[in-house]
VOSE-305695 format. One line per 3 residues: number of its first residue (from 1); for each residue x, y, z of C-alpha. Coordinates in steps of 0.001 Angstrom, whole numbers, always signed. Example, Ala and Ser with C-alpha at 12.3 -4.5 7.8 and 13.67 -1.06 7.14 Angstrom:
% VOSE-305695
1 = +12300,-4500,+7800 ~ +13670,-1060,+7140
% end
This chain:
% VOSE-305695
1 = +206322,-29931,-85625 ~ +203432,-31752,-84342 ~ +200055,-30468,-86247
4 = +197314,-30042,-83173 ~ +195444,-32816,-83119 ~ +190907,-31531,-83739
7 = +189871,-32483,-80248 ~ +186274,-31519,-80712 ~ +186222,-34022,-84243
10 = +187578,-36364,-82208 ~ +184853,-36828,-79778 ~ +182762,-36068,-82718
13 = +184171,-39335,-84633 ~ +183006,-41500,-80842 ~ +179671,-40430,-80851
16 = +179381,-41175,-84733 ~ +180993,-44427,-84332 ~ +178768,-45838,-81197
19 = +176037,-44789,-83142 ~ +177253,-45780,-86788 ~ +175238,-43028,-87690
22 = +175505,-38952,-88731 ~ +172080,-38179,-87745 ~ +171804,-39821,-84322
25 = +175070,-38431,-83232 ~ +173559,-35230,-84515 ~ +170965,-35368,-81641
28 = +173360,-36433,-79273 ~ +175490,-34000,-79577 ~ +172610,-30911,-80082
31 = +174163,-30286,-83406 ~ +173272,-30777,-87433 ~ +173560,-33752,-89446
34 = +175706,-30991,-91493 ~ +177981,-30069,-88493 ~ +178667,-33467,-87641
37 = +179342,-34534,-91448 ~ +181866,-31412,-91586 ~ +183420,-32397,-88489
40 = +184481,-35527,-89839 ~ +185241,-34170,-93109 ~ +187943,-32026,-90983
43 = +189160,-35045,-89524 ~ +189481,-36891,-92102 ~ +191795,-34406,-94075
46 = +193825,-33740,-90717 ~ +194476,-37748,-90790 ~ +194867,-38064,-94913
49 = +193031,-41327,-94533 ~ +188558,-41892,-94466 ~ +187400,-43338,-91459
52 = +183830,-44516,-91965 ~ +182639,-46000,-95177 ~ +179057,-44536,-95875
55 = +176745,-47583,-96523 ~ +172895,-47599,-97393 ~ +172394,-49514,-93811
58 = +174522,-46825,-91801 ~ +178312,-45702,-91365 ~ +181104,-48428,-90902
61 = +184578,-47969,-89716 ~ +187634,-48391,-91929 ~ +190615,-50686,-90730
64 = +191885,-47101,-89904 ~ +189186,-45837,-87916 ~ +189011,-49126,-86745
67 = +192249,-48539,-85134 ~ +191665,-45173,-83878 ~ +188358,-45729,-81812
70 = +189711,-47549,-78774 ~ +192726,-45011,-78934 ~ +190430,-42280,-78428
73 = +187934,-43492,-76387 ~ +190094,-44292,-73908 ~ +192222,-41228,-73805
76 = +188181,-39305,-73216 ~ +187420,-41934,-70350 ~ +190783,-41088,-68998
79 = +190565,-37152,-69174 ~ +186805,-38029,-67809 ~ +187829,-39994,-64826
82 = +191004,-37480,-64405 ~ +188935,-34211,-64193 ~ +186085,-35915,-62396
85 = +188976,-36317,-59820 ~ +190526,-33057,-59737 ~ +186781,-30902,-59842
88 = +185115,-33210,-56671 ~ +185031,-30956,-54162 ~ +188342,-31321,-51332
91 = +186283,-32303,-48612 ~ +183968,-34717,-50953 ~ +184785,-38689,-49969
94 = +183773,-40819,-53101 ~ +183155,-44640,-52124 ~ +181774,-47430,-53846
97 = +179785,-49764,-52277 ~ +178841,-53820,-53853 ~ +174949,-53461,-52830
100 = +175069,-56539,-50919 ~ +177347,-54810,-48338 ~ +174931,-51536,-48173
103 = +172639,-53229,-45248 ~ +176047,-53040,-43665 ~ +177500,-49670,-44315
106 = +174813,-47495,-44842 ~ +174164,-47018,-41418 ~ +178013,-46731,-40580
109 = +178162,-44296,-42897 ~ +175050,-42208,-41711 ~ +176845,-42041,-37954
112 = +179872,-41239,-39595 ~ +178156,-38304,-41463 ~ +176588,-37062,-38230
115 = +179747,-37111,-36502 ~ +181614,-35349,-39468 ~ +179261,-33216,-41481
118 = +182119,-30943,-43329 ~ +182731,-34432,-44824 ~ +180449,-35294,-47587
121 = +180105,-39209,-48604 ~ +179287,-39692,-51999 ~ +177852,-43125,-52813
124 = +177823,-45712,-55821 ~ +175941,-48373,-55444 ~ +177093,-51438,-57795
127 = +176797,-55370,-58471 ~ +180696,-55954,-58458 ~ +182696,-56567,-55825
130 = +185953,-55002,-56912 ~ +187370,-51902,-57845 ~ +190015,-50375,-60526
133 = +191249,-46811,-58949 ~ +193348,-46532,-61677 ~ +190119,-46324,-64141
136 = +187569,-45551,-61353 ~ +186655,-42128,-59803 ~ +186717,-43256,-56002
139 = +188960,-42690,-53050 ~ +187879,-45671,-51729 ~ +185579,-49133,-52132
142 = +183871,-51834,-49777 ~ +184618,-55531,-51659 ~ +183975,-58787,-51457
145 = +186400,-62154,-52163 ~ +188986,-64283,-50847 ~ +191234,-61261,-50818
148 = +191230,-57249,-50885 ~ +192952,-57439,-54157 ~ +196124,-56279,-55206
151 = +198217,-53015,-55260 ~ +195717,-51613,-52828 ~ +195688,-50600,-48997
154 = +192995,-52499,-46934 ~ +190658,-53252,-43646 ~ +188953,-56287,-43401
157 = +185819,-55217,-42103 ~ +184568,-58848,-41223 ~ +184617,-62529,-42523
160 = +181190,-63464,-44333 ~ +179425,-66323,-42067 ~ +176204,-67754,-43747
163 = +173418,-69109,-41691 ~ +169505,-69839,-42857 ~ +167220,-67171,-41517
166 = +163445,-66890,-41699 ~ +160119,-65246,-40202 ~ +159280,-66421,-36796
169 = +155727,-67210,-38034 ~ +157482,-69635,-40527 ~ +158259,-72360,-37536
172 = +154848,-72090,-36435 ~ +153771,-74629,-38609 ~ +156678,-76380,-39752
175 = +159332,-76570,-37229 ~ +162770,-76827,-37868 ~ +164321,-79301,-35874
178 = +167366,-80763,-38078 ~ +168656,-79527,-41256 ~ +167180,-81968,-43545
181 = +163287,-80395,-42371 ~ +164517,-77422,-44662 ~ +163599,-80085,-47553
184 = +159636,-79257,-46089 ~ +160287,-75129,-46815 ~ +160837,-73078,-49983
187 = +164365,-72644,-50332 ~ +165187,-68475,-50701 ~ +168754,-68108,-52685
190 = +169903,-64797,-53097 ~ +172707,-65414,-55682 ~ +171286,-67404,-59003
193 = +173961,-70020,-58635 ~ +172553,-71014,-55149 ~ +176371,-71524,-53785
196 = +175394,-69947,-50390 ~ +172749,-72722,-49886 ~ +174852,-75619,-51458
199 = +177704,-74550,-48813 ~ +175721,-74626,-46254 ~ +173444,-77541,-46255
202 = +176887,-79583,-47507 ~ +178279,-78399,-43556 ~ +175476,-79016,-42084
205 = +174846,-82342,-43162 ~ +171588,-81802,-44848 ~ +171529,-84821,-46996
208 = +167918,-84970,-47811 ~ +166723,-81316,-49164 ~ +167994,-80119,-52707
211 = +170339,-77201,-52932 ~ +168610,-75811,-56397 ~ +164904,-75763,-54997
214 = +163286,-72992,-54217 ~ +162780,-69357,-55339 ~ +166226,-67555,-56766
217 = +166530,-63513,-56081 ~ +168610,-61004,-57776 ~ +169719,-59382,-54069
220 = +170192,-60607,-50296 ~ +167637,-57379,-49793 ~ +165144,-58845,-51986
223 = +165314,-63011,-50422 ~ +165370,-61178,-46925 ~ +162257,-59516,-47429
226 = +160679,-62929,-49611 ~ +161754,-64328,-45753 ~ +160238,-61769,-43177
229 = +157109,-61707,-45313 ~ +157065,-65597,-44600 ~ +157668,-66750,-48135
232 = +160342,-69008,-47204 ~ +163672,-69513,-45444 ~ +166849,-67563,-46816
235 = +170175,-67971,-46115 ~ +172344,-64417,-45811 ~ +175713,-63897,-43986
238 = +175224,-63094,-39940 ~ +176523,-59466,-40465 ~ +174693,-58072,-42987
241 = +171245,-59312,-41743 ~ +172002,-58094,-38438 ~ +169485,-55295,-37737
244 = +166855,-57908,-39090 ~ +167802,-60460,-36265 ~ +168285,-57510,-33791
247 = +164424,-56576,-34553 ~ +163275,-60083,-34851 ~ +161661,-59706,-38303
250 = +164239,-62919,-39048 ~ +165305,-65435,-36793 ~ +168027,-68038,-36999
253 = +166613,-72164,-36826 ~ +170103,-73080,-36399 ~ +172864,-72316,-34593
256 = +174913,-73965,-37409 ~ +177075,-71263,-39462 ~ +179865,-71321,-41957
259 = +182403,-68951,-42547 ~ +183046,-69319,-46576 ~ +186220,-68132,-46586
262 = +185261,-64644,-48181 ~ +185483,-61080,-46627 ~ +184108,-57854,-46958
265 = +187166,-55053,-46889 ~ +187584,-51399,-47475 ~ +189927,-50876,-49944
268 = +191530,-47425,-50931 ~ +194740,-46387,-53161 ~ +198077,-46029,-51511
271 = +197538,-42361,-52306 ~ +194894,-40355,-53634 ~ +193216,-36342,-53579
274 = +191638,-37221,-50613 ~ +194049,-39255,-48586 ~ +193667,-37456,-45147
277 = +189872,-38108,-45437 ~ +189921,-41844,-46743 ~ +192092,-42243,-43473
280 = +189670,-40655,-40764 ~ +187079,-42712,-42150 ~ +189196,-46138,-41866
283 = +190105,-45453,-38506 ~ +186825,-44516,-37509 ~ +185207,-47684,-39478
286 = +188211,-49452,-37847 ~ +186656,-48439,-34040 ~ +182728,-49451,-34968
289 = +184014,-52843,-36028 ~ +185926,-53403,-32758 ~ +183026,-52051,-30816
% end
């Protein structure tokens, strides 16, 4: 018969470990350094084996505990994820969004509210661009790459096209008449590897001005605004800066774009708690793309 395994010592032994420390997992965890230290104790016995060796500079993991930690921390993330799933309320839609594609979907997602308000959209904002629902708490994602990914349902929501944008007052004094009289202008790059330029000025031709000059911004949000406050000229894809060229705090020099290749897509699970719901909002995404 299978002795019950101490759950409570168990996430007792995590915090202690990611700490390597009684005392600070003490205050984590609102308890004693005592508690803690008895915890383990209990643990320990329940195993027959130590699992930290107490050193003057802090606790260290034996090859068994070692062993354990990943064990258990991932069965906790698991049971996290699991019940975070099961408690969401029915009618709760959980997306995650890469922030670059938020100019985009924000607004889509604030119509889509007004139209259905028993449906509440819960947002997470984050720097990547894919998404594990098999590890993740969503019912669905917006992505960027080459392709949705796999063992996932998808919409392609539109193909990114890059073009240089920047304040009308910034052709005022310094037209731009050909590509190569960007080499006269500070260069905006929203990605720190400056690829979106360095595609660009290779299709257009721009031999003369230097793909890695210029000022380099953690966000597309933060080089647009560099660009409508007439610090430069950025380069963004056509979609996403939209409502800034609508408004005419941006304009385009060029007419020259370039499709990269890459896409923005919804993504959801081939099943999921909130199935019915992931698949009123794709159709109704579906319809404001085709509008």
């Amino acid at each position: 018969m299978l002795r019950m395994l101490p759950l409570n010592a168990l996430q007792v032994f995590v915090v202690a470990a990611r700490h390597g420390s009684f005392t600070r997992a003490a205050k984590e965890l609102c308890l004693t350094q005592g508690a803690v230290s008895r915890q383990i104790l209990s643990l320990e016995t329940h195993f027959g084996f130590p699992l930290f060796l107490r050193q003057a500079s802090g606790l260290v993991l034996t090859p068994e505990g070692e062993t354990l930690l990943p064990v258990v921390s991932d069965c906790f993330r698991r049971i996290t994820d699991v019940s975070e799933r099961l408690s969401r309320r029915h009618h709760d839609l959980a997306l995650k969004i890469s922030t670059c594609a938020m100019r985009w979907v924000l607004p889509k997602i604030m119509q889509f509210q007004r139209e259905y308000p028993a449906i509440q959209v819960q947002l997470t904002t984050t720097w990547q661009h894919t998404v594990d629902f098999t590890a993740e708490p969503y019912d669905a994602a917006v992505v960027y790459g080459a392709t949705p990914g796999a063992n996932v349902q998808a919409l392609r929501l539109f193909a990114e096209t890059l073009t240089p944008v920047c304040a009308p007052e910034t052709l005022l004094g310094h037209p731009l008449a050909h590509p190569d009289d960007l080499a006269g202008h500070t260069l905006l790059h929203p990605t720190r590897d400056h690829s979106d330029w360095r595609q660009w000025l290779a299709h257009a031709g721009a031999s003369l001005v230097d793909p890695n000059s210029g000022q380099n911004f953690a966000s597309l949000d933060l080089a647009m605004h560099a660009a409508a406050q007439g610090f430069g000229v950025a380069i963004g894809d056509v979609a996403l800066i939209g409502d800034d060229l609508g408004m005419k705090r941006l304009v385009r020099p060029f007419d020259i774009t370039l499709e990269t290749g890459q896409s923005y897509f919804l993504v959801y699970p081939h099943d999921g708690v909130n199935a019915d719901k992931v698949e009123l909002f794709k159709q109704w995404l579906a319809s404001q793309t085709q509008a």
